[in-house]
C-alpha positions as CSV (number, residue, x, y, z in Angstrom):
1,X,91.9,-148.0,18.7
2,X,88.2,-146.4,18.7
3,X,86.3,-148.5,16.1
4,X,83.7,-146.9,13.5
5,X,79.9,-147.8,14.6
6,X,78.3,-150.0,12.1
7,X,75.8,-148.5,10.0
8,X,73.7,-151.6,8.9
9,X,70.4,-150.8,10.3
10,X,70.5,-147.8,8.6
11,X,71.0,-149.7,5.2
12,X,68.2,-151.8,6.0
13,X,65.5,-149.5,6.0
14,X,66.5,-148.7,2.6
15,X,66.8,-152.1,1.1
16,X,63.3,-153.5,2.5
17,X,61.4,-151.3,0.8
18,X,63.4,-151.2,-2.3
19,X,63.0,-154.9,-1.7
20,X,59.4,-155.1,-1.8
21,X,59.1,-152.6,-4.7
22,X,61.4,-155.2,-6.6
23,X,59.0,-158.1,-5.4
24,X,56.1,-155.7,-6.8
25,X,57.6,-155.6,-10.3
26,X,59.2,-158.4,-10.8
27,X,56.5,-160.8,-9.6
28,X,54.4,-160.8,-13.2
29,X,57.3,-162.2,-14.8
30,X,58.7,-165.0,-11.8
31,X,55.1,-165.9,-12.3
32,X,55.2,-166.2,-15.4
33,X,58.8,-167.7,-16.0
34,X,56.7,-170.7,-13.8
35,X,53.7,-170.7,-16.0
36,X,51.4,-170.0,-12.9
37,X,48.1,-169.4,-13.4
38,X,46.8,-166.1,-13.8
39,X,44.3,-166.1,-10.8
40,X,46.6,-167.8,-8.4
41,X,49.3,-164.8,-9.4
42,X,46.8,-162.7,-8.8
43,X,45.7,-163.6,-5.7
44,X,49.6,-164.3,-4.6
45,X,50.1,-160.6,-5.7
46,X,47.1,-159.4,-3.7
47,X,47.7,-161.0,-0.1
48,X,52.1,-159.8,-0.8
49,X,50.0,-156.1,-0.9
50,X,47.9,-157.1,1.4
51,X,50.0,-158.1,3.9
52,X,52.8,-155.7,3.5
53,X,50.6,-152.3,4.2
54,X,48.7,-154.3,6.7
55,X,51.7,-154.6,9.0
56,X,52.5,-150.9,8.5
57,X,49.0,-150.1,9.1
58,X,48.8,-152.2,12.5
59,X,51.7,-150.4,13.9
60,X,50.9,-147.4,12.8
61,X,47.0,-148.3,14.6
62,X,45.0,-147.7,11.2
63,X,42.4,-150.0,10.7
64,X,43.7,-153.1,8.8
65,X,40.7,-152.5,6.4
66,X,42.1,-149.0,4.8
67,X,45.5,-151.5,4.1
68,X,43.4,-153.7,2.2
69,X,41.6,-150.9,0.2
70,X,44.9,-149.0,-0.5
71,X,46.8,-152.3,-1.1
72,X,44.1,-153.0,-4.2
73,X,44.4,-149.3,-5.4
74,X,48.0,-149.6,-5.8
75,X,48.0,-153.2,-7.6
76,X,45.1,-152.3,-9.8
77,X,44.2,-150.3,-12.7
78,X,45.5,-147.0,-11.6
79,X,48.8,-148.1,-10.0
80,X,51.6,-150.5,-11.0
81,X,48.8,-152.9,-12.9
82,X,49.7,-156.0,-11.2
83,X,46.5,-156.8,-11.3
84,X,43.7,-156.2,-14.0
85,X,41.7,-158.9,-15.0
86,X,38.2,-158.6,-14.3
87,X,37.6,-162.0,-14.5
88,X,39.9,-162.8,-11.8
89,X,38.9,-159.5,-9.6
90,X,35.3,-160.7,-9.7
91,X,35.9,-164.2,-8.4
92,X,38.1,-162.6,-5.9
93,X,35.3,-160.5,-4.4
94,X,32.5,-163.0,-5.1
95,X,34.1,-165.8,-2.8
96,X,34.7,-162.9,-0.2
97,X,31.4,-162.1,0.0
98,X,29.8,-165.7,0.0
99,X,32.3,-166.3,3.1
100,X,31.7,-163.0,5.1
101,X,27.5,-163.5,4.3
102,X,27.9,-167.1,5.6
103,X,29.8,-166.3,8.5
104,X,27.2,-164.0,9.7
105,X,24.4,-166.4,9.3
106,X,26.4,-168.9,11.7
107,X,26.5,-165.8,14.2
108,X,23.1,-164.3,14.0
109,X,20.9,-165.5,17.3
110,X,17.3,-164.9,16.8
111,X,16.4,-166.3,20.7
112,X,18.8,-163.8,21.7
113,X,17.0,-160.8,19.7
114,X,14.4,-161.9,21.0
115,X,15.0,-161.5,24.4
116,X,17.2,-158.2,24.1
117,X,14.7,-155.6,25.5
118,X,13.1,-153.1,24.6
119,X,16.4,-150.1,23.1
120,X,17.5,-152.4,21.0
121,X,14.2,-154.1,19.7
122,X,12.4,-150.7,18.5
123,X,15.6,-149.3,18.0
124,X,16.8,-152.1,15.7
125,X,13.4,-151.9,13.7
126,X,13.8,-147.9,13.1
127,X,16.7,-146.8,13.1
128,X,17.5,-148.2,9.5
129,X,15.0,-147.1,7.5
130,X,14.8,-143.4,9.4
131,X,18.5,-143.2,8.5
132,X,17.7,-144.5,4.8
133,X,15.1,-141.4,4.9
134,X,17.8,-139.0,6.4
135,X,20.3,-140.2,3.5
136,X,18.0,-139.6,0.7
137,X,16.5,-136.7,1.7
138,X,20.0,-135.3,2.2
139,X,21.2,-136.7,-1.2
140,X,18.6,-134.8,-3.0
141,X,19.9,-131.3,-0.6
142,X,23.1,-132.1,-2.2
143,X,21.4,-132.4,-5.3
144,X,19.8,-128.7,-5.2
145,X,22.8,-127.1,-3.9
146,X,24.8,-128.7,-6.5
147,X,27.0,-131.2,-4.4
148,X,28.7,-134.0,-5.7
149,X,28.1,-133.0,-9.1
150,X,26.9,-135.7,-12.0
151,X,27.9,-138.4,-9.8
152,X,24.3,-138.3,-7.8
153,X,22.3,-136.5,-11.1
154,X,23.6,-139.7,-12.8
155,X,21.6,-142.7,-11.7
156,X,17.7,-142.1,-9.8
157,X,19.1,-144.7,-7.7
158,X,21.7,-142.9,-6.2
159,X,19.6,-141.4,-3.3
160,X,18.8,-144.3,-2.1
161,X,21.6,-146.2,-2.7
162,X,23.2,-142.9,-0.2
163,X,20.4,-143.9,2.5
164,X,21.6,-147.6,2.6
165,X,25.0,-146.8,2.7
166,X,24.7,-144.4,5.6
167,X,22.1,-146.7,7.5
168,X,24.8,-149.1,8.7
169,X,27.9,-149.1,11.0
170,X,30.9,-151.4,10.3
171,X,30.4,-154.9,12.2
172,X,33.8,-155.7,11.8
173,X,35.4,-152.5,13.2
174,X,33.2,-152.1,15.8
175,X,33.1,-155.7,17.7
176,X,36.9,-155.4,17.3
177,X,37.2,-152.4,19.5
178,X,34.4,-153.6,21.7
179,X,36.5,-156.5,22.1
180,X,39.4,-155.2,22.5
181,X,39.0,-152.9,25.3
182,X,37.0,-156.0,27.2
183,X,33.7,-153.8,26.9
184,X,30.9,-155.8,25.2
185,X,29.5,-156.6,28.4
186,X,29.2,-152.7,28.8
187,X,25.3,-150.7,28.3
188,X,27.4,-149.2,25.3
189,X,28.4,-152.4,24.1
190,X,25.7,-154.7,23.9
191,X,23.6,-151.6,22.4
192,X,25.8,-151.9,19.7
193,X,26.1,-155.4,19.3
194,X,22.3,-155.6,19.3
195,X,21.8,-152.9,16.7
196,X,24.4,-154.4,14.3
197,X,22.8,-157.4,14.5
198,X,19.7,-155.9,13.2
199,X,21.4,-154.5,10.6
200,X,22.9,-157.5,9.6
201,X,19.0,-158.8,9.0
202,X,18.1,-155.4,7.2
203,X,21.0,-156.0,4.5
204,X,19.6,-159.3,3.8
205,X,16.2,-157.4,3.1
206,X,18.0,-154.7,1.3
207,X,20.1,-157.4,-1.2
208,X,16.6,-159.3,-1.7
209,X,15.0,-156.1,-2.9
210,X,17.8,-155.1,-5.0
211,X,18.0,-156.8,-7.7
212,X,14.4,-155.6,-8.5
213,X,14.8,-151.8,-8.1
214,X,15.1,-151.5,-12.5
215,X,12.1,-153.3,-12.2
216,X,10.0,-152.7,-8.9
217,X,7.3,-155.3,-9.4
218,X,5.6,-156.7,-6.8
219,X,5.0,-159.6,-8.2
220,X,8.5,-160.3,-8.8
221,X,9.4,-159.2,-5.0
222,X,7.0,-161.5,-3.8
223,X,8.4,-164.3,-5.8
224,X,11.9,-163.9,-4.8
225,X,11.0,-163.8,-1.1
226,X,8.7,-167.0,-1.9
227,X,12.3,-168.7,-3.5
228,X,14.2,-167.3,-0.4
229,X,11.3,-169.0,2.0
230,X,11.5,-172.3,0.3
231,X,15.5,-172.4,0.2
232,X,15.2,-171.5,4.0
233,X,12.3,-174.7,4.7
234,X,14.6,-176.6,2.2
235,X,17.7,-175.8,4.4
236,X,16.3,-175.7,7.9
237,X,14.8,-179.6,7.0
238,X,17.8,-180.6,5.4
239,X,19.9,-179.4,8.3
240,X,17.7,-180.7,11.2
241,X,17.2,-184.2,9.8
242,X,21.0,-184.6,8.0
243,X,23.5,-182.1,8.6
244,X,23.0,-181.9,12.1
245,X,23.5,-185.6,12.5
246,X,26.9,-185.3,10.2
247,X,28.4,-182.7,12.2
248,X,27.7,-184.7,15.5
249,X,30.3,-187.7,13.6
250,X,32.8,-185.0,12.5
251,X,33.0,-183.1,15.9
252,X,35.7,-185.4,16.8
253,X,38.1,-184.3,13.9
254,X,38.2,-180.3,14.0
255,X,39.6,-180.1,10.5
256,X,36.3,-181.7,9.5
257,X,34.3,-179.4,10.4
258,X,35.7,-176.7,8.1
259,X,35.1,-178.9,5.4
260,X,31.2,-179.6,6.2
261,X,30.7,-176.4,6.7
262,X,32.0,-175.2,3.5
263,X,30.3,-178.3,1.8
264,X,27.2,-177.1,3.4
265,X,27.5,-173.4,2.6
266,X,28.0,-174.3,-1.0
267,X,25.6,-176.9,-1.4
268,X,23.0,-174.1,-0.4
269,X,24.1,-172.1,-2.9
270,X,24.1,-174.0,-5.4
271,X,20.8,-175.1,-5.1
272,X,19.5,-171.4,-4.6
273,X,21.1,-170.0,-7.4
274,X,19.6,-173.3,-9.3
275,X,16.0,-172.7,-8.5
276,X,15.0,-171.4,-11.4
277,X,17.0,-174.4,-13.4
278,X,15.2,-177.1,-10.7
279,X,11.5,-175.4,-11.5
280,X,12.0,-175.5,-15.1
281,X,13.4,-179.1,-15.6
282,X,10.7,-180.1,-13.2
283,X,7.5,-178.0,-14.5
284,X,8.6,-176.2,-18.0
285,X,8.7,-172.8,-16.6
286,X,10.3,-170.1,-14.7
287,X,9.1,-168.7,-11.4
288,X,11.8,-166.5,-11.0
289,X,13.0,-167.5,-7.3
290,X,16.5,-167.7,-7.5
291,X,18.0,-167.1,-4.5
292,X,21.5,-164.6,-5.1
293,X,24.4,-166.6,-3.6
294,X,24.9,-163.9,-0.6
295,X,21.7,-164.5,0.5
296,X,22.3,-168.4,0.2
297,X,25.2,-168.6,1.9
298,X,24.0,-166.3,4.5
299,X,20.9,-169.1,5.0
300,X,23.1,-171.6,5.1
301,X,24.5,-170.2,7.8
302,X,21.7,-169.4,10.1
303,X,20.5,-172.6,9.2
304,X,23.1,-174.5,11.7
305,X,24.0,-171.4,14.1
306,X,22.1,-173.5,16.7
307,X,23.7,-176.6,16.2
308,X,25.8,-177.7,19.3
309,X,29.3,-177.7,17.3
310,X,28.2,-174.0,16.1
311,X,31.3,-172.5,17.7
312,X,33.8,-174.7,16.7
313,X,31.9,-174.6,13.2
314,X,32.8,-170.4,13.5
315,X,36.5,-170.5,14.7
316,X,36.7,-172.5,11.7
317,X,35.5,-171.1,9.1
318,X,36.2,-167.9,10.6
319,X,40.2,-168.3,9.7
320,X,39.0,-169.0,6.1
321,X,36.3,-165.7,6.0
322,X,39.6,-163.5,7.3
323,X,41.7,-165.2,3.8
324,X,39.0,-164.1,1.6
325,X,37.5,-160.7,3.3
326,X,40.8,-159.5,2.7
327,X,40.9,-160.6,-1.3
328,X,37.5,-158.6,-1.1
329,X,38.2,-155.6,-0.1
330,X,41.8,-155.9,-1.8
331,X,39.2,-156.3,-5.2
332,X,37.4,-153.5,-3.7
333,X,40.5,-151.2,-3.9
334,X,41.5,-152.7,-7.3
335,X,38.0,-151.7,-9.1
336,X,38.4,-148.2,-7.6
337,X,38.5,-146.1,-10.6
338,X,41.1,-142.7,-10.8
339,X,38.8,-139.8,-9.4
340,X,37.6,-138.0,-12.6
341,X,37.5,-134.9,-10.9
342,X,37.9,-133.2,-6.9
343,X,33.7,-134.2,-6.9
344,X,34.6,-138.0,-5.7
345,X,36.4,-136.4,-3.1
346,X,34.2,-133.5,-1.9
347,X,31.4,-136.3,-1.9
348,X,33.2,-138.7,0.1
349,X,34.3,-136.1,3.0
350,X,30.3,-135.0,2.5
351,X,29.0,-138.2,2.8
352,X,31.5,-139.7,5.8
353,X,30.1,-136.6,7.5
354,X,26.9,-137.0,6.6
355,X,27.3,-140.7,8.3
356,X,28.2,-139.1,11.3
357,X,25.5,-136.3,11.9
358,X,22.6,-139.1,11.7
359,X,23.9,-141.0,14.5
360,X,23.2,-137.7,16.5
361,X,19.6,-137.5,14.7
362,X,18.4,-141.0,14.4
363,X,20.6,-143.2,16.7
364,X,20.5,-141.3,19.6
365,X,16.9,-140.7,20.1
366,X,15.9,-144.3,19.6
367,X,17.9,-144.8,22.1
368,X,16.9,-142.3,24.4
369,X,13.0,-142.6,24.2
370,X,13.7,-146.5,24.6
371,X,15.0,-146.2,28.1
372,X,18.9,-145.9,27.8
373,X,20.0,-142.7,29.5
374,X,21.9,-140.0,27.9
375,X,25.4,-140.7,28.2
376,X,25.1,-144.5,27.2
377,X,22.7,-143.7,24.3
378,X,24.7,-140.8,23.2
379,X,28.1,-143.1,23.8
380,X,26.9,-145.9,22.0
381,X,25.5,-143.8,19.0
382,X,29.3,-142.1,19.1
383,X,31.0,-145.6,18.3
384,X,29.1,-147.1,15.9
385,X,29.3,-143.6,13.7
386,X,31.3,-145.1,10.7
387,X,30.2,-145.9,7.4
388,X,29.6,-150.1,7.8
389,X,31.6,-152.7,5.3
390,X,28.4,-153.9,4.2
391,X,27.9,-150.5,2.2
392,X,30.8,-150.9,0.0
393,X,29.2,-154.8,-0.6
394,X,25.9,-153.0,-1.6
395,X,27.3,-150.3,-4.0
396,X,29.8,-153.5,-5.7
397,X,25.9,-155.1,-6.1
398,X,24.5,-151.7,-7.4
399,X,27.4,-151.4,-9.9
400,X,26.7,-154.8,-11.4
401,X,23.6,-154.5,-11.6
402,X,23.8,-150.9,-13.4
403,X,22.4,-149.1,-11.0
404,X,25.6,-146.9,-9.8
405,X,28.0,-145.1,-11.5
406,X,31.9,-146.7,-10.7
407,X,32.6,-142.7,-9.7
408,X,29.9,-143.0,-7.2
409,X,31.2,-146.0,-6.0
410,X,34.6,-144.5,-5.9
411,X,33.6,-142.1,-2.9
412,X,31.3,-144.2,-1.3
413,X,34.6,-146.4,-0.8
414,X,36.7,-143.0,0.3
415,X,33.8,-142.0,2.9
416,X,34.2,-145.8,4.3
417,X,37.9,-145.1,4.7
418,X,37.3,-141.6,6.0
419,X,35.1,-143.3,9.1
420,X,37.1,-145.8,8.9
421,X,40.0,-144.1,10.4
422,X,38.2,-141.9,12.2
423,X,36.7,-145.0,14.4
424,X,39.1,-145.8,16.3
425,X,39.7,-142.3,17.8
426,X,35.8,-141.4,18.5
427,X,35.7,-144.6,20.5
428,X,38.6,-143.8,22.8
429,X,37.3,-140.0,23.1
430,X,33.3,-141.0,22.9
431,X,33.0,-140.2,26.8
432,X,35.4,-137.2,26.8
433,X,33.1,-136.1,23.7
434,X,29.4,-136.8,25.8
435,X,31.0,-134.4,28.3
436,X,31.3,-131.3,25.7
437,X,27.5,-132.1,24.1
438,X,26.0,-132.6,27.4
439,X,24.9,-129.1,28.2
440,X,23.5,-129.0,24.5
441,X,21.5,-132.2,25.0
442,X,20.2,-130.9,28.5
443,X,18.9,-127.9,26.9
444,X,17.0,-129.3,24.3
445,X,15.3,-131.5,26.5
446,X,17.6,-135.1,27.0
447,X,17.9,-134.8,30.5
448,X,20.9,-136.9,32.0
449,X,20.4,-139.5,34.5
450,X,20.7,-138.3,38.5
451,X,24.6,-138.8,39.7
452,X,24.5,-141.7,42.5
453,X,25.3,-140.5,46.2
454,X,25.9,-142.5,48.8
455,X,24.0,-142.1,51.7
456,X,24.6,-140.0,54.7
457,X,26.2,-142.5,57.6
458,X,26.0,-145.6,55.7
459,X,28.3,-148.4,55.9
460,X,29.5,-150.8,53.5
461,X,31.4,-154.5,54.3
462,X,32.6,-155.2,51.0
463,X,33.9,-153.3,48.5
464,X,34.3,-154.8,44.3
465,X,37.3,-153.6,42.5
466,X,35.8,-153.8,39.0
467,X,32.8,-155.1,37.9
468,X,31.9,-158.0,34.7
469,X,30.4,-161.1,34.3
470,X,32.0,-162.7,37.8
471,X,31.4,-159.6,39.9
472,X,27.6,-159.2,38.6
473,X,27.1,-162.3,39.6
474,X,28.6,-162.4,43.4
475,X,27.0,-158.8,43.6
476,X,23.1,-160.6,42.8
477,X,24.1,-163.9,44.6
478,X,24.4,-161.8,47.6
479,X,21.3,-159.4,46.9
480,X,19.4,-162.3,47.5
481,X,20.3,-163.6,51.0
């Protein structure tokens, strides 16, 4: 007797996501039936989201980031309203952003800038404050031709604040590919590791100034760089005569070193945040120096990058920065507000566009008139042609500090997305797309480098399938007998 084929697969993909719609609603009131506090709900709410779309995401090869973003848009404000309690979105995002700042303090190498050569140097000094000029001198085109309507007539900030955003490439999205596909050790590769680092060091400058754009004075500038300089003496002392020596005891128990460094990350903090407080108890009055916890965290970081349990110091804490980032851009996505009108929109797809055309305009020529030849300049200029993470953290600044509309915000956060997802595919197509520009580039002068020949009747003994660190190395060993 033939037997009927079970249909229980089928059943299943109906009851896991009726499942997790379930979990959705009902988990305001299990949480509550439990008297669990609101932020922990919150933040159990946010990483179920999280999670959910970031599995989806990662086989469907979106960038994890996009999952965060939509998974806050759909617990927020304008979807189920799981979540919508300021208080608890700002903590979310402001322990995010202490984490990620800190994290890149412990991985920024100045000996290594240093000695990076020549395209990235010059290239790392110009290329972000060209492509600030290129954003705002494009914002105020928009402006006359009536793009983007009264989100960019709103605020006189909002040029600028488009320059910043457009200056940077995502650090996170673009290592990870690098990584990935083994190439970091690639021309491409460490261009782009060398420029992001550099742009790492031009946020800091960016968040220092700020805080004092309502106010531009230059006295007030040059006091909060004088608090950051002390907090940095402060914190390189501290660490050379004390921390250094603490870590050295704890290296021994791994999980201790999360702790210190978290210890250490917030005791710098505290005191630059405090400086002001400190001054006044100690002298009667207010200098003004306080140091914004981004920045202290992110000195606290640099502070013991050198130290020799530095990389055990980042696998550590980098577990902890992946917990938070996600709650940050999850918070992201929950402050998005509901597009007033198809403007957010038309500005994003403007502005991810815009992001893209200055890479061709500022990126590649630095790299060009620095040495690289055309197809690495113009390769390496085609992957890092995405709208950086570090843009949404400046326009979540600029909105609380007044100076950016939460519309504006709204499609700076959709143009990030838009690059986003468009990453991934430029990088896998960046040498396909050199091929079709080439003749362009040749035309208007970027000549590309002469194809190698071998020569007529020579013969070769060895041969190297591949070539990376080990190969480079055999290959100059033997250049030299």
């Amino acid at each position: 007797m033939q037997q009927t084929p079970r249909r229980a697969p089928v059943s299943r993909w109906i009851q896991v996501p009726v499942a997790l719609i379930l979990a959705f609603i009902a988990a305001p009131a299990w949480a509550a039936g439990g008297d669990m506090p609101s932020l922990v709900q919150d933040i159990g709410i946010s990483l179920l989201a999280a999670g959910t779309l970031g599995v989806i995401f990662t086989r469907l090869k979106i960038p994890s980031i996009a999952a965060f973003l939509l998974a806050g848009v759909i617990i927020g404000p304008i979807g189920l309203k799981l979540v919508t309690d300021p208080v608890n979105i700002d903590t979310i995002a402001q322990l995010g952003f202490i984490l990620l700042l800190f994290l890149i303090g412990l991985e920024i190498d100045f000996k290594k800038i240093l000695g990076s050569g020549k395209p990235i140097i010059v290239t790392g000094l110009l290329q972000y404050p060209l492509t600030i000029l290129f954003g705002v001198l494009a914002a105020k085109l928009m402006l006359m031709l009536g793009i983007g309507g009264d989100l960019l007539a709103g605020s006189p900030h909002a040029p600028l604040y488009v320059g910043v955003v457009m200056a940077g490439s995502s650090t996170l999205l673009v290592v990870k590919l690098f990584q990935e596909h083994f190439e970091l050790d690639t021309v491409p590769g460490r261009l782009a590791l060398g420029i992001l680092i550099f742009q790492d060091i031009w946020v800091i400058i960016v968040i220092l100034i700020q805080p004092n754009l309502e106010n531009p004075e230059i006295g007030l500038i040059a006091m909060s760089f004088l608090g950051i300089l002390l907090l940095t003496l402060f914190t390189v002392i501290t660490a050379l005569s004390f921390v250094g020596r603490a870590f050295t005891w704890i290296a021994k128990t791994p999980e201790m070193s999360l702790l210190g460094a978290l210890a250490w990350c917030f005791i710098v903090v505290f005191v630059g945040v405090n400086l002001d407080n400190i001054f006044d108890a100690t002298y009667g009055r207010n200098y003004h120096m306080a140091v914004g916890s981004g920045m202290a965290a992110l000195i606290a970081g640099a502070s013991i990058a050198n130290l020799p349990s530095a990389t055990e110091i980042i696998t550590k804490v980098a577990t902890v920065k992946d917990f938070f980032i996600t709650l940050f851009f999850v918070a992201l996505g929950i402050s998005i507000p509901m597009p007033e009108s198809i403007d957010v929109i038309i500005l994003a797809a403007v502005l991810a566009i815009l992001a893209i055309v200055a890479r061709q305009f500022i990126f590649f020529p630095l790299f060009y008139f620095t040495g690289v030849d055309q197809r690495n300049a113009e390769v390496s200029s085609i992957r890092l042609a995405q709208i950086s993470e570090f843009g949404l953290v400046v326009a979540f600044l600029g909105v609380k500090l007044g100076h950016l509309s939460p519309a504006l915000t709204s499609a700076v956060i959709f143009a990030f997305v838009i690059t986003a997802l468009a990453t991934p595919l430029m990088y896998g197509k960046a040498y396909e797309i050199h091929g079709w520009v080439r003749p362009a580039l040749e035309k208007v002068g970027f000549k590309a480098p002469p194809e190698l020949t071998r020569e007529e009747g020579a013969r070769f003994k060895l041969a190297l399938l591949g070539f990376h660190r080990d190969a480079s190395s055999l290959l100059y060993n033997l250049s030299q007998n």
